[in-house]
VOPAGU-2260 file (C-alpha; in pm, 1 decimal, decimal comma):
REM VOPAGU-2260
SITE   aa  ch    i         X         Y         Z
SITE  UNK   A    0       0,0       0,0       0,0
SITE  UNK   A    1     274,9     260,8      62,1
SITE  UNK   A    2     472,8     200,0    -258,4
SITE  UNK   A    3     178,4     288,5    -417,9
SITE  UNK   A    4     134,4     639,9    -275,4
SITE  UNK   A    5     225,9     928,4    -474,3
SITE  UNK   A    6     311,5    1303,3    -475,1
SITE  UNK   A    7      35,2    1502,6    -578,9
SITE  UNK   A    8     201,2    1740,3    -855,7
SITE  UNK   A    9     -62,7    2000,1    -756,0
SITE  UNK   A   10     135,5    2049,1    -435,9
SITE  UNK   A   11     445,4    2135,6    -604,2
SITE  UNK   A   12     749,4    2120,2    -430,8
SITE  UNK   A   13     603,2    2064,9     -59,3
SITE  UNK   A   14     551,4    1745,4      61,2
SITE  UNK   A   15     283,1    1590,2     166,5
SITE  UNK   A   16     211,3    1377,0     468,9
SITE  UNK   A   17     -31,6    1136,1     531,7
SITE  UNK   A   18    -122,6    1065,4     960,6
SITE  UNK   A   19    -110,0     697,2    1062,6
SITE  UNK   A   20    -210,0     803,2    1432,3
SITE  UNK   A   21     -25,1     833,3    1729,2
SITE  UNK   A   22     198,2    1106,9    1570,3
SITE  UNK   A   23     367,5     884,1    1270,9
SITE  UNK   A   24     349,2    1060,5     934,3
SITE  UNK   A   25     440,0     913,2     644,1
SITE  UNK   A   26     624,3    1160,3     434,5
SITE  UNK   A   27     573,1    1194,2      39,8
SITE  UNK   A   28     805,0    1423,9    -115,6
SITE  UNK   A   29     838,2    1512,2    -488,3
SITE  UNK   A   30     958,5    1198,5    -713,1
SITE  UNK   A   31     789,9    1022,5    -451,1
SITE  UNK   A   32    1057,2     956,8    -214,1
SITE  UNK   A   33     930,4     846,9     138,6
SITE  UNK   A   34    1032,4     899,5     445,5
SITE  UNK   A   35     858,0     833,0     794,1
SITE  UNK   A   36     821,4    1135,3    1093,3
SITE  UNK   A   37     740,9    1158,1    1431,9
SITE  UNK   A   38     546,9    1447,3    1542,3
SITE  UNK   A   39     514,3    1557,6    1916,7
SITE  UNK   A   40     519,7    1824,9    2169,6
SITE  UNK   A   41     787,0    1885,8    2434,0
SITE  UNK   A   42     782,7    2203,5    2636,6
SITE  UNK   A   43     536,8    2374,6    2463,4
SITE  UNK   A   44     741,2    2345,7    2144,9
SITE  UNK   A   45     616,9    2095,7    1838,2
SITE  UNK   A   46     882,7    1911,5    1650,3
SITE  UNK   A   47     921,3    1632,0    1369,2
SITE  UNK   A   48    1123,5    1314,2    1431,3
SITE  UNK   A   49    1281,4    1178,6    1126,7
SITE  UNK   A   50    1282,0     792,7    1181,1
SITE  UNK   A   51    1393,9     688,3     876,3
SITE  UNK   A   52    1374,2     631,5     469,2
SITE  UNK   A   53    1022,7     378,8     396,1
SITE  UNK   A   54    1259,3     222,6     164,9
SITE  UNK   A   55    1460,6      53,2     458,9
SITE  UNK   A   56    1207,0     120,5     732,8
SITE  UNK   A   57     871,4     -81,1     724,5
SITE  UNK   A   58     553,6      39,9     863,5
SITE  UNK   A   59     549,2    -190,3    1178,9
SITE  UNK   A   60     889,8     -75,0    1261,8
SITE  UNK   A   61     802,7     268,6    1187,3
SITE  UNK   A   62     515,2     209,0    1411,8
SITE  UNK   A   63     779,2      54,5    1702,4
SITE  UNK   A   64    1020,7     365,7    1672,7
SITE  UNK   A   65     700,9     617,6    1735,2
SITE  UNK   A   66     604,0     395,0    2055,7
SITE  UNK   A   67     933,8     447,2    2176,8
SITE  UNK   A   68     970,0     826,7    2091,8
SITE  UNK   A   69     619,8     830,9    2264,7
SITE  UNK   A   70     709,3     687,0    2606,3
SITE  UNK   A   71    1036,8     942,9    2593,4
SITE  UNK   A   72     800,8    1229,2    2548,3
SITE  UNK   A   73     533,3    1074,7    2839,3
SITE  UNK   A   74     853,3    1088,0    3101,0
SITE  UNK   A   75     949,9    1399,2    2989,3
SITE  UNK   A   76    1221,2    1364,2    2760,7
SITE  UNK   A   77    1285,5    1454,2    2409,3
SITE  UNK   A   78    1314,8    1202,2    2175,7
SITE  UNK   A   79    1544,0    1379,6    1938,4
SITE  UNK   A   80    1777,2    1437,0    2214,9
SITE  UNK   A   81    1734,1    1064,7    2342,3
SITE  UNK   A   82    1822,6     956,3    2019,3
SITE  UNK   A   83    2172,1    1193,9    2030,8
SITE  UNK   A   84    2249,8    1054,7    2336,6
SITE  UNK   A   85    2257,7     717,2    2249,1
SITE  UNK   A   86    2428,7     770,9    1914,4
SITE  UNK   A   87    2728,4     934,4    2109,9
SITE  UNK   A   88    2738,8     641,0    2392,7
SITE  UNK   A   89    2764,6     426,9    2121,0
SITE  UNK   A   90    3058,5     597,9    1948,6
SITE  UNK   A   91    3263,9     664,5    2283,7
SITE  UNK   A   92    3553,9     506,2    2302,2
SITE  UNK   A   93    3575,6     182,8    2601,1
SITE  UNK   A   94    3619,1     320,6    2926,8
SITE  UNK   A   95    3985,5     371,8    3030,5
SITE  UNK   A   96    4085,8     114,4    3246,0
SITE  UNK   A   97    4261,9     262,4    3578,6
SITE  UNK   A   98    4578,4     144,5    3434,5
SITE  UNK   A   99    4567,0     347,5    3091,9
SITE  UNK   A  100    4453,4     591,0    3337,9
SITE  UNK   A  101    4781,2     584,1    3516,4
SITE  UNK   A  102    4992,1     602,7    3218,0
SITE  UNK   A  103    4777,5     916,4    3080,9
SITE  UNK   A  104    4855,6    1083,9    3386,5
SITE  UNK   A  105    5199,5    1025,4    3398,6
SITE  UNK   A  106    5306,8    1100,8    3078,1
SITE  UNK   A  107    5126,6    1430,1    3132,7
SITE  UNK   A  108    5308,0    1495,8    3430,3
SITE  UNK   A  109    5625,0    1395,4    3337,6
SITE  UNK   A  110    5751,4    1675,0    3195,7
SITE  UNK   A  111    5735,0    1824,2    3529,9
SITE  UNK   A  112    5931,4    1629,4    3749,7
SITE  UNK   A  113    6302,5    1666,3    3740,7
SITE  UNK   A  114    6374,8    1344,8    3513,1
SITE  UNK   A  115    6294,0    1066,2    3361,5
SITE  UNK   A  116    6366,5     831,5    3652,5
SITE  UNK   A  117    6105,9     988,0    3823,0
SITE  UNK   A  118    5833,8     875,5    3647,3
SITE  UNK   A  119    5971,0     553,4    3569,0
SITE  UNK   A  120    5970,2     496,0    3934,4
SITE  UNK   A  121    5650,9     723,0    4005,2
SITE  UNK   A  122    5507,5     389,5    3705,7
SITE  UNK   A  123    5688,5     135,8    3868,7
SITE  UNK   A  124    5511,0      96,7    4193,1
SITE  UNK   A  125    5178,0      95,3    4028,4
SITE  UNK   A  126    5302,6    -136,5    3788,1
SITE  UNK   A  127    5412,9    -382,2    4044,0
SITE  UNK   A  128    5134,7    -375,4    4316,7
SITE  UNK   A  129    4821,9    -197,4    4128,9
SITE  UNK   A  130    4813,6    -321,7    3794,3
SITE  UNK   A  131    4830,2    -691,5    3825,5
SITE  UNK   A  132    4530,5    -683,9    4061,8
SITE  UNK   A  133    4315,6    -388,6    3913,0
SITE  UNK   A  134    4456,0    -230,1    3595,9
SITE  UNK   A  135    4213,5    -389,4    3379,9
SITE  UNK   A  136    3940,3    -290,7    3500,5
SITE  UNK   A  137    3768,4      68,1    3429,8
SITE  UNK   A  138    3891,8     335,3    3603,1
SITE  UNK   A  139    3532,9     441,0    3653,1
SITE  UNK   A  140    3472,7     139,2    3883,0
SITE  UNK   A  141    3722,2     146,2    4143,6
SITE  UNK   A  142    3608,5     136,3    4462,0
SITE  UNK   A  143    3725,1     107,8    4793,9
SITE  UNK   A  144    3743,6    -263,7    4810,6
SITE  UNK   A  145    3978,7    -235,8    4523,2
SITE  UNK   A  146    4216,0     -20,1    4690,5
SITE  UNK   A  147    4223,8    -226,5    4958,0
SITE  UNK   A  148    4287,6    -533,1    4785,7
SITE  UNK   A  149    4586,6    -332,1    4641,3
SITE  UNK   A  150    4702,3    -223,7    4989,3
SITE  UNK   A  151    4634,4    -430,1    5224,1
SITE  UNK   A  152    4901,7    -724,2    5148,2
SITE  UNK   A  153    5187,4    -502,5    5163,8
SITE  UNK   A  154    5043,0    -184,3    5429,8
SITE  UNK   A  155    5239,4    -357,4    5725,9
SITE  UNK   A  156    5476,3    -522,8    5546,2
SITE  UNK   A  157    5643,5    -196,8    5352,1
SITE  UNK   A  158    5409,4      -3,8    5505,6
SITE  UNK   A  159    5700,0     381,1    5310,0
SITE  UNK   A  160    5597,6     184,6    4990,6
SITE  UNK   A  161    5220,8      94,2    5076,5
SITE  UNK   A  162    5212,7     509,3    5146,4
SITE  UNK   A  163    5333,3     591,0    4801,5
SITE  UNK   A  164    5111,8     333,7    4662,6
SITE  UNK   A  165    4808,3     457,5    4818,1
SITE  UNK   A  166    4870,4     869,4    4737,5
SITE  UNK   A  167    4969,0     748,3    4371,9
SITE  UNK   A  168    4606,0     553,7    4315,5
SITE  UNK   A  169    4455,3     854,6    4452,7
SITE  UNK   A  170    4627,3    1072,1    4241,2
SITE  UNK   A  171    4518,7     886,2    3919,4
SITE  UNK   A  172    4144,0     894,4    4026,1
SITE  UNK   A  173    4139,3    1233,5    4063,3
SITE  UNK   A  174    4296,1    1302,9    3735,3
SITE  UNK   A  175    4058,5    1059,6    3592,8
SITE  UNK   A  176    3762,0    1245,8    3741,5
SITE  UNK   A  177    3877,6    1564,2    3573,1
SITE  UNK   A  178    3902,4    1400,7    3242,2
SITE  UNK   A  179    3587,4    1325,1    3275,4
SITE  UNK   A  180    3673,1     940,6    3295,9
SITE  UNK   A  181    3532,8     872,8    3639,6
SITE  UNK   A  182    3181,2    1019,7    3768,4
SITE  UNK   A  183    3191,4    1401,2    3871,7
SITE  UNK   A  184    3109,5    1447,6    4271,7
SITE  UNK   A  185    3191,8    1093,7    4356,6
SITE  UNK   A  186    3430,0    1065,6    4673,5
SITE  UNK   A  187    3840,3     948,6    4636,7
SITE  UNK   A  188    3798,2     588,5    4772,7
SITE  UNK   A  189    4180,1     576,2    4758,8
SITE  UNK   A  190    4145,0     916,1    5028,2
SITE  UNK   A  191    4327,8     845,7    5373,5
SITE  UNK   A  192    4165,5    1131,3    5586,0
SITE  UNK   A  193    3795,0    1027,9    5643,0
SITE  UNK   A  194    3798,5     701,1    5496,2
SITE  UNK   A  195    4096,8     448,5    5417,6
SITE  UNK   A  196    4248,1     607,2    5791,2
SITE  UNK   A  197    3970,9     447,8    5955,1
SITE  UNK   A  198    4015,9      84,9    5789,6
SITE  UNK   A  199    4384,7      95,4    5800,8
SITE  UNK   A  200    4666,5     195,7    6073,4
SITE  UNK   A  201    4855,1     478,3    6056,8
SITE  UNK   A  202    5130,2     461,5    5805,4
SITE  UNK   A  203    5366,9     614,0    6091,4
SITE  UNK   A  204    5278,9     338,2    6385,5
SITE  UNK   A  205    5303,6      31,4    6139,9
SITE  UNK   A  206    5595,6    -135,1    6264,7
SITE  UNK   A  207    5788,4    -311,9    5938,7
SITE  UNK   A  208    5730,2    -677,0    5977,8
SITE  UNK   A  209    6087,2    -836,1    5882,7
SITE  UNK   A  210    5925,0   -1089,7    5574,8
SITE  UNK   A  211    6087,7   -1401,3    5427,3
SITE  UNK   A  212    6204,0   -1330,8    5063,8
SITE  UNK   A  213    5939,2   -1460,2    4784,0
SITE  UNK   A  214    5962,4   -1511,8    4481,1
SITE  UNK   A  215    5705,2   -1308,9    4264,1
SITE  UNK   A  216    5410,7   -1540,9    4175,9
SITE  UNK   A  217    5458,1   -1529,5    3823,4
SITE  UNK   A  218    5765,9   -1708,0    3826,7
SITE  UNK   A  219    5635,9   -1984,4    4042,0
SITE  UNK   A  220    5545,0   -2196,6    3719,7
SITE  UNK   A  221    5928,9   -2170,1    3599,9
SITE  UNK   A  222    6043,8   -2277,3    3960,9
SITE  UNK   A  223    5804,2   -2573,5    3964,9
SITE  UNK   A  224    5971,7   -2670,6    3645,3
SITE  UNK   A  225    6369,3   -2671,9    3752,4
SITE  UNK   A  226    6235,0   -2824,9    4086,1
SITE  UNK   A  227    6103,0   -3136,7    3915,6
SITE  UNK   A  228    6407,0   -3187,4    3738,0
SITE  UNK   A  229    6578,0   -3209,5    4118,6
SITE  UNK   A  230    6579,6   -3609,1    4261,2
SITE  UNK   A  231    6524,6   -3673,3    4602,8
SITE  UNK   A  232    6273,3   -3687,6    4869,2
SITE  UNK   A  233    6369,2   -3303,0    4987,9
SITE  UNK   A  234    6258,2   -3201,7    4631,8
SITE  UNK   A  235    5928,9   -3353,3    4634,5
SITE  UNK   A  236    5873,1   -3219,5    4985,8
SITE  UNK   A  237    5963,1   -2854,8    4849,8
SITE  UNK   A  238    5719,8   -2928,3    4565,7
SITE  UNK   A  239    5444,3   -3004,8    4802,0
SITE  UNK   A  240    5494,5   -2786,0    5074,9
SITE  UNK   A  241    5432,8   -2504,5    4701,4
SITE  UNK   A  242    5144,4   -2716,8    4600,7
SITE  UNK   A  243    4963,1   -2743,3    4967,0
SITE  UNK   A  244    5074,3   -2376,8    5053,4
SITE  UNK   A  245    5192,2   -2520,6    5373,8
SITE  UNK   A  246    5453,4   -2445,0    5595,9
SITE  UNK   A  247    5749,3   -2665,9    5586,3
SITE  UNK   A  248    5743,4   -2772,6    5913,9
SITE  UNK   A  249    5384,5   -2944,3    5902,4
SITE  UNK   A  250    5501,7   -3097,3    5565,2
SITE  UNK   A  251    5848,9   -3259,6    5737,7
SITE  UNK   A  252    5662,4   -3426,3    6005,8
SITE  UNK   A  253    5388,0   -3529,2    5794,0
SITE  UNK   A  254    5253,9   -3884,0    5813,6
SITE  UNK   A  255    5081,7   -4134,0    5631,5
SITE  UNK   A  256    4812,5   -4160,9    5876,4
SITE  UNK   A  257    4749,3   -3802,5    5835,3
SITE  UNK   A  258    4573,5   -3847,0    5483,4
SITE  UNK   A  259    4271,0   -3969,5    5344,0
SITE  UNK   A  260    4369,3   -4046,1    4963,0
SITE  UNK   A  261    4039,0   -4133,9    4893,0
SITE  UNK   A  262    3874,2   -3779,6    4979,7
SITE  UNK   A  263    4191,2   -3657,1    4878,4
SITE  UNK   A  264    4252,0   -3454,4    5207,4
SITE  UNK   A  265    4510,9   -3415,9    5394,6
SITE  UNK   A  266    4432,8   -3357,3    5814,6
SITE  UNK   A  267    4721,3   -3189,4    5947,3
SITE  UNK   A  268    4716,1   -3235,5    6349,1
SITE  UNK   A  269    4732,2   -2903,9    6576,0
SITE  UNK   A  270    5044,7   -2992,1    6670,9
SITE  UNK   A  271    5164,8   -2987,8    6344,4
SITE  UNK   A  272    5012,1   -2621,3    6317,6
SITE  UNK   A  273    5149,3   -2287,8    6459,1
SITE  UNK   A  274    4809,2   -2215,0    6522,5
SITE  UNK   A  275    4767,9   -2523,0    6717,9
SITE  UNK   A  276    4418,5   -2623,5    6571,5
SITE  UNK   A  277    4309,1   -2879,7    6337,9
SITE  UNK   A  278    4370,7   -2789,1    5950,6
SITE  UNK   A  279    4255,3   -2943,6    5626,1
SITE  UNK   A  280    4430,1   -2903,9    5347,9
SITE  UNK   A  281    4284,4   -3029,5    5013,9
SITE  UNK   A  282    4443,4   -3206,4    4815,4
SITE  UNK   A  283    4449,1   -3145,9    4419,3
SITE  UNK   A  284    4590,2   -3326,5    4176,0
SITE  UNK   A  285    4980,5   -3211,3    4168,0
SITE  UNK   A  286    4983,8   -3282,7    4542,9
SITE  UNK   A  287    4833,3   -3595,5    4489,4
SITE  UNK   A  288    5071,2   -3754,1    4223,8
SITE  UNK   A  289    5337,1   -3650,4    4433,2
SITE  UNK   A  290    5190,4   -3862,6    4712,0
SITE  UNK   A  291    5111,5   -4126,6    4471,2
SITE  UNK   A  292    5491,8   -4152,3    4347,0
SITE  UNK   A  293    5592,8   -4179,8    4772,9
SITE  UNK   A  294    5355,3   -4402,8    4872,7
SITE  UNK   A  295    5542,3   -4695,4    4772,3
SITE  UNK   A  296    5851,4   -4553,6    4999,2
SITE  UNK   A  297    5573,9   -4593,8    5283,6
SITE  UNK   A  298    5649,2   -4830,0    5610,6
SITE  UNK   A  299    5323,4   -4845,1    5770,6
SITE  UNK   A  300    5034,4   -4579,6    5860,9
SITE  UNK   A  301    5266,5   -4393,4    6177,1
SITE  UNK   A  302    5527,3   -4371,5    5856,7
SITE  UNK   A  303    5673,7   -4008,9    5783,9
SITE  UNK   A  304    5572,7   -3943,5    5406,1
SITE  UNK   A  305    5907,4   -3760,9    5339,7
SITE  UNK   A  306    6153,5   -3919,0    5552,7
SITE  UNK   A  307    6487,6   -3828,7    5638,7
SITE  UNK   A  308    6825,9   -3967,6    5529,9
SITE  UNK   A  309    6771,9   -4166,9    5929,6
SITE  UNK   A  310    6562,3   -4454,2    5997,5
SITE  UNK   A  311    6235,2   -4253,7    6146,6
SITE  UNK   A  312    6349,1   -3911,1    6156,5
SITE  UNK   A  313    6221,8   -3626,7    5930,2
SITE  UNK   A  314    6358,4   -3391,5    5671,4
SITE  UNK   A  315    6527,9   -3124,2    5852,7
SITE  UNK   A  316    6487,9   -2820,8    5808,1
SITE  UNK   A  317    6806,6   -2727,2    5623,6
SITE  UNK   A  318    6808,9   -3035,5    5405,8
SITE  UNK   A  319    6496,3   -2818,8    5248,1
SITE  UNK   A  320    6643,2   -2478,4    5283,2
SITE  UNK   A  321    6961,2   -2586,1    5158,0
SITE  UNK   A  322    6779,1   -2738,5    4853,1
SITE  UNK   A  323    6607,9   -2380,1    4754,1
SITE  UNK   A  324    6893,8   -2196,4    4795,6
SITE  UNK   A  325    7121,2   -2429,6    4575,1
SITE  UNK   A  326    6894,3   -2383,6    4307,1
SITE  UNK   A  327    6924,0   -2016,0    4390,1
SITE  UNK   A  328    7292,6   -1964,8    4416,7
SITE  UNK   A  329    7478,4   -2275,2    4297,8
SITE  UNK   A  330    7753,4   -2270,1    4069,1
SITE  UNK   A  331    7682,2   -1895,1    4013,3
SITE  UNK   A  332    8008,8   -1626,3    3992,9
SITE  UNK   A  333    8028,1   -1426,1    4364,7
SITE  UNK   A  334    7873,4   -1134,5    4396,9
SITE  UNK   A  335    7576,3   -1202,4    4074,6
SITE  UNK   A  336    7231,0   -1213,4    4172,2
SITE  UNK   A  337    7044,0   -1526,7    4285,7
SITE  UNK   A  338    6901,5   -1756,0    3995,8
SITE  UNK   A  339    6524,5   -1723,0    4165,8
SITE  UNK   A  340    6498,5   -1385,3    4427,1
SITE  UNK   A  341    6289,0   -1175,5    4529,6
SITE  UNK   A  342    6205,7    -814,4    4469,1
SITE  UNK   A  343    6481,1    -681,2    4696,1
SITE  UNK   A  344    6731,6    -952,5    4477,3
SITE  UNK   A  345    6724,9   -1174,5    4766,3
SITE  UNK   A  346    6789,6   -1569,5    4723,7
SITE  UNK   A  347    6392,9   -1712,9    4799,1
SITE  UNK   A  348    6321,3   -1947,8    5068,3
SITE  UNK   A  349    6059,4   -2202,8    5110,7
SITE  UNK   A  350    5887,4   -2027,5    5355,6
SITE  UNK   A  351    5822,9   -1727,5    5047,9
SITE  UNK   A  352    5637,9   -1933,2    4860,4
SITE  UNK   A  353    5325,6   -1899,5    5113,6
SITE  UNK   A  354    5316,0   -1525,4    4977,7
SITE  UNK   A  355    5344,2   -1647,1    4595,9
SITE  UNK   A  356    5045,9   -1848,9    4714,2
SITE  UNK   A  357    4870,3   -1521,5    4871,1
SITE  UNK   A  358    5018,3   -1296,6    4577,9
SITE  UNK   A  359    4839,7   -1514,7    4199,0
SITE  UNK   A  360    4521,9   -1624,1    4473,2
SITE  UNK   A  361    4484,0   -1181,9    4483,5
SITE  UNK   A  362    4559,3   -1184,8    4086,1
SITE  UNK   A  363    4316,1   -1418,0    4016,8
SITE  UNK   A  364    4026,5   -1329,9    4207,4
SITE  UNK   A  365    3996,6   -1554,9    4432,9
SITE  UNK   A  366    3808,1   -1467,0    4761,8
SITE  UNK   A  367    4051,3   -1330,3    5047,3
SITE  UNK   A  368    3872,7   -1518,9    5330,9
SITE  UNK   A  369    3974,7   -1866,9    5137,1
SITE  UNK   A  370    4327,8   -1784,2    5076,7
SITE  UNK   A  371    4321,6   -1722,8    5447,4
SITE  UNK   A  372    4173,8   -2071,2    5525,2
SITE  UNK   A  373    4400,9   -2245,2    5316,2
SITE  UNK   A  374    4740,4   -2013,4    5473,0
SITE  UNK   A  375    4601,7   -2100,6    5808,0
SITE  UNK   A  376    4622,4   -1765,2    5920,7
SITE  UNK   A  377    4354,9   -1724,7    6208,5
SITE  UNK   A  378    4422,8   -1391,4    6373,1
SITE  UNK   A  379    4145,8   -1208,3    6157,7
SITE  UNK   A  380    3831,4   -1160,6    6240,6
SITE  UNK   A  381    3662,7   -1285,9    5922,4
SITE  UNK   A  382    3918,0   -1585,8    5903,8
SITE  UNK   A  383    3791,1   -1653,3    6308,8
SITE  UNK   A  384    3457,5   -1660,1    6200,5
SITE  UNK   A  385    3493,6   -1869,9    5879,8
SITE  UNK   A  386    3658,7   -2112,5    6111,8
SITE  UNK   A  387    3336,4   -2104,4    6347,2
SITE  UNK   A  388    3136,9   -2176,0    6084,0
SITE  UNK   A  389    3307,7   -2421,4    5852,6
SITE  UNK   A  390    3654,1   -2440,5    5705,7
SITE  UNK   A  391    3531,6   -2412,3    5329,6
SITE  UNK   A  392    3750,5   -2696,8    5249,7
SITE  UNK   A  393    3524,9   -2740,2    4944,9
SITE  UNK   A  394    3488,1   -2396,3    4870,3
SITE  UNK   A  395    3919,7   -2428,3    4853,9
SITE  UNK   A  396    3943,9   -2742,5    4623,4
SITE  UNK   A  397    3879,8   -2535,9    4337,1
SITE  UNK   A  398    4118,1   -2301,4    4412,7
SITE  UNK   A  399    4423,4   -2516,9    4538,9
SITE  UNK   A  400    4274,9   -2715,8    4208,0
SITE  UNK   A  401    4389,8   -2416,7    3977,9
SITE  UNK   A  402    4692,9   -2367,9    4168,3
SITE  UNK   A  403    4832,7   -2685,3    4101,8
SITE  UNK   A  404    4746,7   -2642,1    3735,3
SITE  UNK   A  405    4935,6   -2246,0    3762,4
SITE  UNK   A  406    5262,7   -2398,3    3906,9
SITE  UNK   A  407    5249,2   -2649,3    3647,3
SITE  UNK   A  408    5261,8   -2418,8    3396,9
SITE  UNK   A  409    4902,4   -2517,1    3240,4
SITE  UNK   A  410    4772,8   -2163,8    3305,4
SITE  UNK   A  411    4962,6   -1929,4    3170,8
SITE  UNK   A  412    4802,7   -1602,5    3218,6
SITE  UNK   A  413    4628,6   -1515,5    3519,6
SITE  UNK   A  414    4332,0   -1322,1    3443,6
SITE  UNK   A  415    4209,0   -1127,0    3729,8
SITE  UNK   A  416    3848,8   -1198,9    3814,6
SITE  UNK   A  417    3636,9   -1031,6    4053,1
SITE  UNK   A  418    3432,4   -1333,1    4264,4
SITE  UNK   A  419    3200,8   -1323,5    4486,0
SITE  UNK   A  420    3314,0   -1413,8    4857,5
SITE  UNK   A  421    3189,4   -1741,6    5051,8
């Protein structure tokens, strides 16, 4: 029916336009080209819509688009103006993440500051604590939990550093804010007076906790990999003690009677624990081919699993320390750096490898309270109280499941994830 309307040559060069109802016109101009309108009201002012060529646009759709410029106009809005809004949503670049953030501001501020080491350091800090754990996401969402989760591993640890950290993320949301990049009025959440100073101590009475050295958590994988190429018992101890996140000690005197292979657990007895309380530890399945390959060393349930070089006696504790820091430092010139070391160029220890652990479980998003659980670290509140309740060793297989799987080098990128806590 509307291919066969026509211009009415006795109009001339004005178009005509035929009502369908509801304000949609159908629009007739000369050599009959056809176009469809909206016609309504806002603030006492009358305007026409285009919505598009009849050629492309069929009358039921035609009909749709009116419905929808209708209920703009009922609330109030103009439809024209709707329609503008969208169009320049849709061709807005992505959100900047808080990490191109970061580099936007820097490089706008580095001409500034007295050189180029400057900013590479002013980067650096951000690079190493910030990005890993929230870079990707867009600047416009950070919130204070995200600070946090940046801070709070290393406030009383390096608590000059954790300082710097915090005043640098603050300084990137505010720039962010007046690029227009983060929502205008909206509070700092990285802002110490009135907010972070009542969550965290004050950088001044933190007392530095002297930390074992750790190797970063992305070279854990690469570790893992010269580690299996060690023989020995001491070497599959080191392995698992990495695999379980364990201390060394509970690992040393552990015993066969200590572990249920069929529910793949293993019960570590409190005096076993510096806590000195009960902890399961599940077992994935890295830890559990290692136990697989010992369990034909085994003497009887009361057996150590990793036994010493004497008749009944466990590792010691050198035999595993010694281990680590051969890989470290053996057969290296004096004076060069340690093979695997930490940030400070330290030689790593086993005892580091509990913050790898804590360091890729941040990275990838998994809950804090479970990382807790399976550190067995129970002088927090929430930690206390997940203990009250249950010790989520379920909620942990997963987890300990794809840590396995990261030091084996089977994942090789961690992608941070944002889950939702137990």
């Amino acid at each position: 029916m509307i291919r066969n309307v026509r211009h009415d040559p006795a109009k001339g060069a004005k178009p005509i336009r035929l009502g369908d109802g509801g304000g949609l016109y159908l629009q007739v101009a000369p050599g009959d080209a056809k176009s469809w309108l909206f016609r309504f009201t806002i603030a006492g002012r009358e305007r026409w819509m285009g919505l598009g060529s009849a050629e492309h646009v069929s009358l039921a759709e035609a009909r749709a688009l009116a419905a929808e410029a209708r209920r703009h106009v009922a609330a109030g809005r103009d439809p024209i103006e709707e329609r503008e809004r969208a169009r320049r949503a849709a061709a807005a670049p992505p959100p900047a993440t808080f990490e191109a953030a970061a580099r936007a501001l820097v490089a706008s501020k580095a001409a500034g500051w007295r050189n180029a080491k400057h900013a590479k350091q002013w980067l650096a800090t951000l690079e190493r604590h910030a990005f890993p754990l929230i870079g990707h996401r867009p600047v416009a969402d950070i919130d204070t939990d995200d600070v946090l989760r940046v801070l709070r591993p290393i406030w009383t640890r390096t608590p000059e550093t954790a300082s710097r950290l915090r005043q640098r993320i603050e300084a990137v949301l505010d720039d962010a804010a007046v690029r227009g990049w983060r929502p205008a009025g909206v509070a700092n959440p990285a802002r110490w007076r009135g907010h972070l100073a009542a969550t965290l101590p004050q950088p001044k009475r933190v007392r530095p906790v002297r930390h074992h050295p750790a190797l970063p958590w992305q070279d854990v994988p690469a570790f893992m990999a010269a580690l299996a190429e060690r023989e020995g018992i001491a070497a599959r101890a080191v392995a698992f003690t990495i695999l379980t996140a364990s201390r060394s000690g509970a690992v040393r005197l552990m015993r066969w009677n200590e572990v249920d292979m069929e529910a793949r657990v293993w019960i570590v007895p409190p005096a076993n624990m510096k806590a000195g309380r009960l902890h399961r530890v599940p077992l994935s399945d890295a830890a559990m081919a290692i136990l697989t390959a010992m369990r034909p060393h085994a003497r009887g349930p009361e057996s150590l699993v990793f036994p010493g070089g004497r008749a009944g006696r466990p590792l010691s504790d050198m035999a595993l320390s010694m281990l680590v820091r051969g890989m470290a430092c053996d057969g290296l010139p004096e004076g060069a750096p340690p093979r695997w070391r930490d940030a400070e160029g330290r030689a790593v220890v086993v005892h580091g490898f509990r913050s790898a652990f804590k360091g890729w479980s941040l990275a990838a998003g998994w809950p804090d309270t479970l990382s807790e659980l399976a550190l067995a670290h129970v002088d927090r509140d929430k930690v206390r109280a997940a203990y009250a309740r249950d010790d989520l060793l379920d909620q942990r297989r997963p987890m300990m499941e794809a840590w396995g799987r990261f030091c084996a080098g089977q994942e090789g990128a961690v992608v941070p994830l944002r889950r939702k806590a137990p």
